[in-house]
Every structure is written in structure tokens, then in C-alpha cells.
N, CA, C and O atoms as a GROMACS GRO file, in nm:
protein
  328
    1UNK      N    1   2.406  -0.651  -0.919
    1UNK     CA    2   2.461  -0.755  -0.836
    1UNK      C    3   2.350  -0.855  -0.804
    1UNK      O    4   2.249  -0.817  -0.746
    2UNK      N    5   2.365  -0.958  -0.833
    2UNK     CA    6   2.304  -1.048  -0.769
    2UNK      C    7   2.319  -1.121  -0.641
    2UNK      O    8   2.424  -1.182  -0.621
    3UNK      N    9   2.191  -1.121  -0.520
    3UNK     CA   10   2.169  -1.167  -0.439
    3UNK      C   11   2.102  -1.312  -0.385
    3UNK      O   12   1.997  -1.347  -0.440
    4UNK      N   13   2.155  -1.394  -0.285
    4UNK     CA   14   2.047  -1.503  -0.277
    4UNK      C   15   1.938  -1.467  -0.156
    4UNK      O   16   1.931  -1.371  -0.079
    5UNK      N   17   1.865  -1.573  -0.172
    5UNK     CA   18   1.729  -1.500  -0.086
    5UNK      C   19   1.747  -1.618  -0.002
    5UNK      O   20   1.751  -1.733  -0.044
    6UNK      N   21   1.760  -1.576   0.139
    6UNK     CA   22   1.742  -1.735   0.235
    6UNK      C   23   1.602  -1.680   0.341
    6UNK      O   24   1.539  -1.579   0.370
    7UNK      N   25   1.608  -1.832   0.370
    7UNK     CA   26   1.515  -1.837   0.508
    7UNK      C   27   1.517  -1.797   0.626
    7UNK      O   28   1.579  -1.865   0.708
    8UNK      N   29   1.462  -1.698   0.661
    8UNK     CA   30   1.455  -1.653   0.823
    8UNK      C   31   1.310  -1.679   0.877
    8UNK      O   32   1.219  -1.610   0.831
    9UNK      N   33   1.283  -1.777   0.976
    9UNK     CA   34   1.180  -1.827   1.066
    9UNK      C   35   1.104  -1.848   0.950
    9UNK      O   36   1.157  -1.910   0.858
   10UNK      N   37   0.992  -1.808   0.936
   10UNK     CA   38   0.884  -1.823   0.840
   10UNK      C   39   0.894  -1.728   0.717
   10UNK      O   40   0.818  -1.765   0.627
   11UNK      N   41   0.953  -1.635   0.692
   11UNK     CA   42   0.956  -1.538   0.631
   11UNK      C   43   1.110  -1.566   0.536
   11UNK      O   44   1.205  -1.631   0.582
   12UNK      N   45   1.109  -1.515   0.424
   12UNK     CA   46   1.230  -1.453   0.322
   12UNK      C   47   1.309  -1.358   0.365
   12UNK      O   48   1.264  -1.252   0.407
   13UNK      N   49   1.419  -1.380   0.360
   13UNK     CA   50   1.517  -1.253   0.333
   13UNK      C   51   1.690  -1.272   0.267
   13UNK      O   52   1.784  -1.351   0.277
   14UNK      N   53   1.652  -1.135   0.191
   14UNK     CA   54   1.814  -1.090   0.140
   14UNK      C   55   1.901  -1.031   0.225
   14UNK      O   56   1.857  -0.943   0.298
   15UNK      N   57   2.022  -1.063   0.232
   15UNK     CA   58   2.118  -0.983   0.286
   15UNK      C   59   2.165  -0.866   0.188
   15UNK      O   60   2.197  -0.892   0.072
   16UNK      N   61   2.169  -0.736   0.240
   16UNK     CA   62   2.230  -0.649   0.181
   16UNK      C   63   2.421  -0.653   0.184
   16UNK      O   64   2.500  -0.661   0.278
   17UNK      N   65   2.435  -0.647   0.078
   17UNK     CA   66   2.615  -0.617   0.133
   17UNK      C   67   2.651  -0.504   0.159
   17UNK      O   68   2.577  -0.423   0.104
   18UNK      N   69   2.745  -0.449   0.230
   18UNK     CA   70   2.784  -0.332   0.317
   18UNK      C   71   2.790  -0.219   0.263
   18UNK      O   72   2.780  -0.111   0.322
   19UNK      N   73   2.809  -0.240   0.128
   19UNK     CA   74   2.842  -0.114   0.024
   19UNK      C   75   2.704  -0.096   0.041
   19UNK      O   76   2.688  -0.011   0.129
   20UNK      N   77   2.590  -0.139  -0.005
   20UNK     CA   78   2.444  -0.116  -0.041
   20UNK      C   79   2.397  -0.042   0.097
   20UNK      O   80   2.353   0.074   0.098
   21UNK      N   81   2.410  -0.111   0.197
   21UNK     CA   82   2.380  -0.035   0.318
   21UNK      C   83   2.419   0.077   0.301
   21UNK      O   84   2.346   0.160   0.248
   22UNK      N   85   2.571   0.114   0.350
   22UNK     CA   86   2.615   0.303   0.339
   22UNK      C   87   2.558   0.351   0.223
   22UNK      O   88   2.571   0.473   0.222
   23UNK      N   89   2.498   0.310   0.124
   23UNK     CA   90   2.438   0.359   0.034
   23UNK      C   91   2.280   0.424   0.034
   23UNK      O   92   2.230   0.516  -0.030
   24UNK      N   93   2.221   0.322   0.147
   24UNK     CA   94   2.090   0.346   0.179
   24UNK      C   95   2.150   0.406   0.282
   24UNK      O   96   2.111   0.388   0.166
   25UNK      N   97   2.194   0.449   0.357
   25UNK     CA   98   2.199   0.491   0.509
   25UNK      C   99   2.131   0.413   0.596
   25UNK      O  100   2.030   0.463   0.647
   26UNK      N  101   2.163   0.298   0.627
   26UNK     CA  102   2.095   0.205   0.684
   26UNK      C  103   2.188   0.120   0.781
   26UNK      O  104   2.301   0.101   0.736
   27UNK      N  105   2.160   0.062   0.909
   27UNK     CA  106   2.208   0.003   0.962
   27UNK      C  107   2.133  -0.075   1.046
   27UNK      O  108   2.013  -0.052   1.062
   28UNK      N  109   2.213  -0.197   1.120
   28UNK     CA  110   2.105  -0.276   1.206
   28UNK      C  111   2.009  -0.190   1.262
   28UNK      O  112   2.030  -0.083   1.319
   29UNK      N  113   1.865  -0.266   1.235
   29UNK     CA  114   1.784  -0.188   1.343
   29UNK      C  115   1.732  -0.078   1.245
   29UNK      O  116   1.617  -0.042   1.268
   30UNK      N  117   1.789  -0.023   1.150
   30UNK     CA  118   1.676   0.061   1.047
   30UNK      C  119   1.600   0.046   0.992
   30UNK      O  120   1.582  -0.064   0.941
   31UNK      N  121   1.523   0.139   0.976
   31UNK     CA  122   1.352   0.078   0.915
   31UNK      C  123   1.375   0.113   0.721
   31UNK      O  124   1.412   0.227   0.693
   32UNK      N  125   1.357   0.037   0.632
   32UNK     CA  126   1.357   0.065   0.553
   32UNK      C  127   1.174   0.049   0.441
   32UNK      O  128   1.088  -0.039   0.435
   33UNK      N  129   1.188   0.167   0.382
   33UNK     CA  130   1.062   0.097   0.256
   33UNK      C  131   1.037   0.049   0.130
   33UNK      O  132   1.048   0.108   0.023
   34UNK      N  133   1.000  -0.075   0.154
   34UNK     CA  134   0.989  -0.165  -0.006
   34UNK      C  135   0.857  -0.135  -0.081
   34UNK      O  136   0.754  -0.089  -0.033
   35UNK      N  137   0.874  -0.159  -0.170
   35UNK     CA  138   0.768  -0.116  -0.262
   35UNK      C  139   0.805  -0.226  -0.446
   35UNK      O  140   0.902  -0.245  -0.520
   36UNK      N  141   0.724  -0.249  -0.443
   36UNK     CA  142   0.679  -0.349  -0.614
   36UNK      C  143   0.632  -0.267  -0.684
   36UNK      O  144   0.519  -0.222  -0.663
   37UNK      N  145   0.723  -0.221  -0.801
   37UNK     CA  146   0.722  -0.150  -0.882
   37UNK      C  147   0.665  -0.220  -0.991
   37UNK      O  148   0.609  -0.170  -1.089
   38UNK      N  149   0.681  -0.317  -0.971
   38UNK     CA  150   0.625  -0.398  -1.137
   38UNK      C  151   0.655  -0.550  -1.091
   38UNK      O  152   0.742  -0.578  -1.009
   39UNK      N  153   0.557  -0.660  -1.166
   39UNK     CA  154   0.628  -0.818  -1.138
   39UNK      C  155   0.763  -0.824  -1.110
   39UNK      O  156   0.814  -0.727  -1.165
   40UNK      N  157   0.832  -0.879  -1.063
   40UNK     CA  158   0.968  -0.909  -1.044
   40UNK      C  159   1.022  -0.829  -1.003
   40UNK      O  160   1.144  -0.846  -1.008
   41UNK      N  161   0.984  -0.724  -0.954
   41UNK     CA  162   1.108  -0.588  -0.914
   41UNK      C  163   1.056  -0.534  -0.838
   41UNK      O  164   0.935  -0.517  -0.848
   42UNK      N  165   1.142  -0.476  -0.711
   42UNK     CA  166   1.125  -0.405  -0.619
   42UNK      C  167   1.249  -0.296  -0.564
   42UNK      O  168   1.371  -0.316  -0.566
   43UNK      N  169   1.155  -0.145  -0.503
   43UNK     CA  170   1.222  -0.060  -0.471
   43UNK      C  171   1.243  -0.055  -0.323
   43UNK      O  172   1.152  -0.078  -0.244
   44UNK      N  173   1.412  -0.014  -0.273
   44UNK     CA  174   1.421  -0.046  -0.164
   44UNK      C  175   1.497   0.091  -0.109
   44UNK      O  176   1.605   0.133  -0.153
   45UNK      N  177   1.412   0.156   0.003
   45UNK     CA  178   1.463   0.297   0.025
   45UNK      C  179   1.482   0.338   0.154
   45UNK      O  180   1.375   0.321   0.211
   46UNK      N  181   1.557   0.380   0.226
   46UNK     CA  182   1.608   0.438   0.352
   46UNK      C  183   1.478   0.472   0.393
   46UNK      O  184   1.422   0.554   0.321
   47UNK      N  185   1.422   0.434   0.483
   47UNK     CA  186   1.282   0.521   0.567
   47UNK      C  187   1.322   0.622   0.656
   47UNK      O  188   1.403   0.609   0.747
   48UNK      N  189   1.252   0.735   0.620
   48UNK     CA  190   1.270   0.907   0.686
   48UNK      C  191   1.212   0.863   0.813
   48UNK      O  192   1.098   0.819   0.826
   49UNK      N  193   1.311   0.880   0.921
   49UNK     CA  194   1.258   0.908   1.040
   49UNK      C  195   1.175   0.943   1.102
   49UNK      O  196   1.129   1.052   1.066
   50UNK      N  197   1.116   0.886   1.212
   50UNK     CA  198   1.005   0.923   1.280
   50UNK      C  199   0.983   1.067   1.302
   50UNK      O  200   1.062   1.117   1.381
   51UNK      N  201   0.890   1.148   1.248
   51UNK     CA  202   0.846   1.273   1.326
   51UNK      C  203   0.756   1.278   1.408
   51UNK      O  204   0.644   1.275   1.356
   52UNK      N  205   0.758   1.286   1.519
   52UNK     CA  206   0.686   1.378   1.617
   52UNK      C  207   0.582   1.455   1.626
   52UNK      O  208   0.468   1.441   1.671
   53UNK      N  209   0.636   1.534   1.579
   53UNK     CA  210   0.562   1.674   1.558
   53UNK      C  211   0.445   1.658   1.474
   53UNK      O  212   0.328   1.683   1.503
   54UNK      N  213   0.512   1.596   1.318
   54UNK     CA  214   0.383   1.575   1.261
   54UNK      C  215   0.312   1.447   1.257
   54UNK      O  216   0.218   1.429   1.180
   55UNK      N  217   0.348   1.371   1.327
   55UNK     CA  218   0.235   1.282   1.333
   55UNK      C  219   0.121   1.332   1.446
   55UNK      O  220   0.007   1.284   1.443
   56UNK      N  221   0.147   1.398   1.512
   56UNK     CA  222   0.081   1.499   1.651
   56UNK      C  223  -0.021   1.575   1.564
   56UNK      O  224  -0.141   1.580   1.593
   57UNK      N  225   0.031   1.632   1.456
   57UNK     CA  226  -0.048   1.717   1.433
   57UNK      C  227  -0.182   1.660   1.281
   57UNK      O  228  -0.289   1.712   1.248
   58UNK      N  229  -0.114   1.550   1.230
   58UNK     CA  230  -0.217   1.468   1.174
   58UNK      C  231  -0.306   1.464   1.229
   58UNK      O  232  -0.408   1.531   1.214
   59UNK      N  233  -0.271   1.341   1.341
   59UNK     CA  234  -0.338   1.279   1.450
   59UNK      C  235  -0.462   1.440   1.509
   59UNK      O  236  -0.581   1.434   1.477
   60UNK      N  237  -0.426   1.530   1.567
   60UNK     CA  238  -0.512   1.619   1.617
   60UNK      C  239  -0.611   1.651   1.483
   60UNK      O  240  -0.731   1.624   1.487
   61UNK      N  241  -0.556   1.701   1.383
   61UNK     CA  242  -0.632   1.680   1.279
   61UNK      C  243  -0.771   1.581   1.282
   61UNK      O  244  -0.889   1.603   1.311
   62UNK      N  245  -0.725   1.506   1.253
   62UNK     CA  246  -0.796   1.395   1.209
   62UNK      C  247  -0.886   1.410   1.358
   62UNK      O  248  -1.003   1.427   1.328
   63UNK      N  249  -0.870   1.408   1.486
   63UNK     CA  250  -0.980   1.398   1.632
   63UNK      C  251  -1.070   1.521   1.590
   63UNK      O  252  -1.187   1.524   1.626
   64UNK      N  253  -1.015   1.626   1.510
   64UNK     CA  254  -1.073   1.741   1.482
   64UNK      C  255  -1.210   1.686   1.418
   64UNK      O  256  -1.320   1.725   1.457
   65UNK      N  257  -1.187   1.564   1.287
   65UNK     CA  258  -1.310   1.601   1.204
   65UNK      C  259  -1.359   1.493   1.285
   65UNK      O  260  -1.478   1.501   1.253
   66UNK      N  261  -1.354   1.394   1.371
   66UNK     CA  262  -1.480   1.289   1.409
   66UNK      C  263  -1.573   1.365   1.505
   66UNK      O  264  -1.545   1.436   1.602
   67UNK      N  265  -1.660   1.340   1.465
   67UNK     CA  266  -1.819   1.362   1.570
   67UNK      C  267  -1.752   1.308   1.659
   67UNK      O  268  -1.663   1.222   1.655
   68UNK      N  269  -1.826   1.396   1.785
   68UNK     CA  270  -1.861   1.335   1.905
   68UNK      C  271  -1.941   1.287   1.936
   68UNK      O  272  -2.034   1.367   1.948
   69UNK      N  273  -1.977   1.152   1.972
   69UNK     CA  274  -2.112   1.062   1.979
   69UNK      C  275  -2.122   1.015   2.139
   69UNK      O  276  -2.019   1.007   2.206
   70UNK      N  277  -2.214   0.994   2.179
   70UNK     CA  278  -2.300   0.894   2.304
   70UNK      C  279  -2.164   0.783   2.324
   70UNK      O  280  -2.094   0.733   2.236
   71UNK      N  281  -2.159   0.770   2.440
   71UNK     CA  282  -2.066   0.701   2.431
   71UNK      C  283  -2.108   0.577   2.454
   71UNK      O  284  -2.187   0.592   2.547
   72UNK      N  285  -2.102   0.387   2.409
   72UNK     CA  286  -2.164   0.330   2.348
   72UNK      C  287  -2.187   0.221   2.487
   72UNK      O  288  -2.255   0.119   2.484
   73UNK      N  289  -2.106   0.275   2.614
   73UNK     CA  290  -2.118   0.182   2.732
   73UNK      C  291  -2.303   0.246   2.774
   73UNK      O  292  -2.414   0.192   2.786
   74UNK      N  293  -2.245   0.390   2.785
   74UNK     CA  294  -2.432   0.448   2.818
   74UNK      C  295  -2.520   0.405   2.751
   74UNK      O  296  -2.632   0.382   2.798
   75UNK      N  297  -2.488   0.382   2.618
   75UNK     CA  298  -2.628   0.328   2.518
   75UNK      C  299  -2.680   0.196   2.567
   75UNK      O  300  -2.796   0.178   2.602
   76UNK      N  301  -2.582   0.100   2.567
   76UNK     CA  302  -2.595  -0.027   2.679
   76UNK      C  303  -2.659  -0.020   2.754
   76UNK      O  304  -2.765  -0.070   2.717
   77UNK      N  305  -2.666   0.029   2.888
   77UNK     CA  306  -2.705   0.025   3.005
   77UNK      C  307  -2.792   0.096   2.986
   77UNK      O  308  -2.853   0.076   3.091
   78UNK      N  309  -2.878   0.202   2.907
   78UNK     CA  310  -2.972   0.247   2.879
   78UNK      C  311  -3.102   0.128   2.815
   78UNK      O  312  -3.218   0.116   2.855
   79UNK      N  313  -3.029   0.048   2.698
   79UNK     CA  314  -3.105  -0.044   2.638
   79UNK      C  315  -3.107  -0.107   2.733
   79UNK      O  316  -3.225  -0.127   2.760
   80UNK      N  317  -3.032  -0.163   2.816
   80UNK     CA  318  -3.020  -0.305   2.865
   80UNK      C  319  -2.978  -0.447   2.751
   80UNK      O  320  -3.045  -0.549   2.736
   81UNK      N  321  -2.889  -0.422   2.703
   81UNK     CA  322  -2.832  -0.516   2.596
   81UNK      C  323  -2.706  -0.552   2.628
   81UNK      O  324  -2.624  -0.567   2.537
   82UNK      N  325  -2.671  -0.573   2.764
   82UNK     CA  326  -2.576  -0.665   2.774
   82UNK      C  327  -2.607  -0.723   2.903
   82UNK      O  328  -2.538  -0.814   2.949
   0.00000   0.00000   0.00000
């Protein structure tokens, strides 16, 4: 099917038609992900819902591997550099 592409504020956009939506599971307000598969073409896919849980546990992850360093207001006021 072919679509036209109009202007919204500064930015491009297609309208999906209704069939394509229930197809993506998508509705106002859903987050979807695009992706350029090649020049001229792009993939357009229902975005999996926010988790919780594991972004929590990335996130702790990841605080896991940074050093703990000096914290950089003390280094300041130690040098005197501000």
C-alpha cells in the first residue's frame, strides 16, 4: 500500500491506516520501533513495553561495575579551583 508522507511542525510523518495499526498492536500514544533496513526502506514494529524489573536490574548492574571515586565537589575545595 502506498502512503503519503505530510508535515507535522518540523518533522515528517505517515499516517498509518487502521488495519496496519491492529496489526502492529498499536494505538494513540504507543511507542513504536523504526529501524532502516537498507536505503529506502524501513522496519516498523510494535515496541515491547516498559519493564520495570529489568531495567532495575540492568541499571543495579551496571552501579555494580563503576568505581567509587572522591567525590569531585571535595577535590575542588581541596584544590581551591573554583
Amino acid at each position: 500500500m502506498e502512503l503519503q508522507v505530510g508535515k507535522w511542525g518540523n518533522s515528517l510523518a505517515i499516517r498509518l491506516p487502521a488495519r496496519f495499526a491492529r496489526e502492529l498492536q498499536v494505538e494513540e500514544g504507543s511507542a513504536v520501533e523504526a529501524e532502516v533496513v537498507s536505503p529506502g526502506q524501513m522496519k516498523l514494529a510494535g515496541a515491547p513495553p516498559f519493564d520495570k524489573k529489568a531495567y532495575l536490574k540492568r541499571l543495579r548492574a551496571l552501579h555494580a561495575r563503576m568505581p567509587m571515586t572522591e567525590p569531585v565537589v571535595e577535590q575542588m575545595r581541596r584544590d581551591a579551583r573554583y
